[in-house]
MIVO-287212 format. One line per 4 residues: number of its first residue (from 1); their letters; for each residue x, y negated, z of C-alpha. Coordinates in steps of 0.001 Angstrom, whole numbers, plus 500000, padded with zeros to 6 digits. Layout:
BEGIN
NUM) a) X,Y,Z | ... $
This chain:
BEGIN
1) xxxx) 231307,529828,349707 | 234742,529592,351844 | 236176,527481,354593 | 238819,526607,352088 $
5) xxxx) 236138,525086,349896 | 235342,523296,352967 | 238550,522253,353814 | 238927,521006,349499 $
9) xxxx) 235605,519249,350168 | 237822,517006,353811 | 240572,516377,351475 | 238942,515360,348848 $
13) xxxx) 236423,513484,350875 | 238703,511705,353155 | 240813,510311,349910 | 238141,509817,346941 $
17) xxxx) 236314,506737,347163 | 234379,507349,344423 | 233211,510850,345066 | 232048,509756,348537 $
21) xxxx) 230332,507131,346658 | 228506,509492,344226 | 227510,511809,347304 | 225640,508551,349074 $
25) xxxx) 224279,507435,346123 | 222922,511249,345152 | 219046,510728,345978 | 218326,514044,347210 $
29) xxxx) 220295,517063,348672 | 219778,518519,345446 | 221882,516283,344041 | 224288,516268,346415 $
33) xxxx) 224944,520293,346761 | 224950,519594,342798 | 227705,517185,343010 | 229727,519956,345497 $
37) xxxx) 229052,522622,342959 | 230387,521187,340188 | 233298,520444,342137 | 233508,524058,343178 $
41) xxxx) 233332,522778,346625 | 230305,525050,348014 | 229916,526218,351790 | 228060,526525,354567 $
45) xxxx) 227504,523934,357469 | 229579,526658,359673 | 232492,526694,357175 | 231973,522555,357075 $
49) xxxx) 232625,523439,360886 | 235164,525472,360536 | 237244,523695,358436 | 236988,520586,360511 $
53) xxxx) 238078,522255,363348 | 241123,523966,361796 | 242029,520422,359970 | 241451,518524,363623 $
57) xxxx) 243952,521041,364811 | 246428,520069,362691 | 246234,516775,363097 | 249337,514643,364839 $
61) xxxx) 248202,511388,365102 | 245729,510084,366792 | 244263,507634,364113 | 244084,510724,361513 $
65) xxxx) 242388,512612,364249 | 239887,509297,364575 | 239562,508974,360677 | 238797,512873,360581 $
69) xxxx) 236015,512053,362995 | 234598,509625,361481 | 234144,511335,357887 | 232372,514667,360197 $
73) xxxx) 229882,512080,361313 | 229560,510414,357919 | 228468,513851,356244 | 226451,514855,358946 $
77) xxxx) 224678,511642,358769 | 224814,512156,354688 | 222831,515345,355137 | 220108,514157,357618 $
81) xxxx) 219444,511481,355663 | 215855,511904,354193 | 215329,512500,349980 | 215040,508901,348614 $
85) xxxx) 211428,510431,347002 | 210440,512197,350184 | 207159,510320,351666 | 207564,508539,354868 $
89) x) 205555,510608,357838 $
């Protein structure tokens, strides 16, 4: 696991439509951290954090700094979400 894997995983997130799309339609975070493996994109929620950071930093524009934003708070939606098979309480 590596902050650059993290900072892959942004990239690659921000511009692949239909990666995002298999991460939201992945039913469980099983699936999901499957999906990032066999992408070779593992790391930690600190490296996510990390990465972010370093990547809002670099940012010159305001809307990329908005759009960057807006994908943090789509994956850390993404990985509260509840399995689709985990009961209700």
């Amino acid at each position: 696991m590596t902050i650059q894997n993290a900072l892959n995983f942004i990239r690659q997130g921000q511009h692949d439509n239909d990666f995002r799309n298999k991460l939201v339609k992945a039913e469980t975070r099983q699936t999901r951290q499957e999906i990032l493996n066999q992408n070779d994109l593992t790391f930690t929620p600190e490296e996510f954090e990390e990465a972010y950071s370093l990547t809002l930093f670099k940012c010159q524009e305001q809307e990329d700094a908005d759009a960057l934003m807006a994908f943090r708070m789509w994956w850390i939606m993404l990985c509260r979400s509840p399995d689709a098979d985990a009961p209700s309480t």
